[in-house]
N, C-alpha and C positions, 0 to 999 in steps of 0.2 A: 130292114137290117140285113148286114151282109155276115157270112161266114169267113172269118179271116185264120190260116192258120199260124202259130209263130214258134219259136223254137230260141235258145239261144246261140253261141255262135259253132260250139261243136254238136249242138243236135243231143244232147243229154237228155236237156229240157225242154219240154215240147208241151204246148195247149194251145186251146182252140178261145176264140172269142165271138159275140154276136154283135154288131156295134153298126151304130151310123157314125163313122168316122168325120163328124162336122165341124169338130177343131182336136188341136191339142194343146197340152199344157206345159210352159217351160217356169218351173219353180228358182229364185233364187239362193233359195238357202244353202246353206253349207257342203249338204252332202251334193245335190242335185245339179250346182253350178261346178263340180267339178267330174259328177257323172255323164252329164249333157247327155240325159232321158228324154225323150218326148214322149209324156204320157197321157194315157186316155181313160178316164173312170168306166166301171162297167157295172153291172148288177152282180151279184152271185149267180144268179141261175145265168149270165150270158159270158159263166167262165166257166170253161172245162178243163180242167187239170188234167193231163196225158201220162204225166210222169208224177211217182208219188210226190207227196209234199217233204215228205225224210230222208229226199233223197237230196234236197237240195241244201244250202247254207243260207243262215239268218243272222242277219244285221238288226241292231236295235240299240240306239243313241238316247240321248239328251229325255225326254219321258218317257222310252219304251213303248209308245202308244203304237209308233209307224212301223212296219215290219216288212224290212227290204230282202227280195231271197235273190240268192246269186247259184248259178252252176257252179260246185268244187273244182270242176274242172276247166274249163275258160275261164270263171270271174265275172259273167254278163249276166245284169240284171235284169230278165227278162219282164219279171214285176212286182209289185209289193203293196201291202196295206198301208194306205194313206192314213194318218193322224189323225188328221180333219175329218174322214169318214172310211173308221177302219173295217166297218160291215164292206165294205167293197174291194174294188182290184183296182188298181194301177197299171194300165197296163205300158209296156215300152214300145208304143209303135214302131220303133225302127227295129221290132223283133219280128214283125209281123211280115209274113210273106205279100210279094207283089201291091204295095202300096204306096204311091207319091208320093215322097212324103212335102214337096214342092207344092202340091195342091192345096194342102191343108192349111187353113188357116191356126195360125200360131196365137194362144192367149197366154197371157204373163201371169203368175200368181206370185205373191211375194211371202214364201215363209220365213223367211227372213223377218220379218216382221211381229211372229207367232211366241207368246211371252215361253 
């Protein structure tokens, strides 16, 4: 696993992640096909939070299960609790410092689909 560190786009929000970056994930649903994330699940222990959690803004739709945080100040989702497995991170690869993102192979999930 590699040490990646990521930030959003004014540097508010900043953590660290441990990850084999061996795909990502492009969601169709509502919110994510007009966010165009490219996200990558992580463990908890392979997310370090930099900046507190209260410092950032939360989004939460349609069950409230997923919990997307945004910087108040840019507006960049750097990552959020997926629905599907909200014990984990989401994370936005295109947050992450020095990373391909051309290399990666791209997998499609359809929540669009999710009742």
């Amino acid at each position: 696993m590699q040490t990646y560190q990521g930030s959003c786009h004014c540097g508010r929000v900043r953590f660290e992640i441990d990850a084999d970056l061996d795909h990502v994930r492009v969601c169709d649903c509502s919110i994510c096909r007009k966010r165009g994330a490219l996200l990558h699940r992580v463990e908890e222990a392979q997310f370090r939070l930099l900046t507190p959690l209260e410092d950032l803004a939360l989004y939460q739709f349609h069950t409230h299960t997923a919990r997307d945080y945004f910087c108040p100040t840019c507006g960049i989702l750097p990552f959020r609790r997926p629905r599907t497995a909200p014990e984990q991170w989401s994370v936005n690869v295109r947050c992450l410092e020095g990373v391909d993102l051309d290399a990666i192979p791209v997998k499609r999930v359809f929540g669009s689909r999710l009742p």
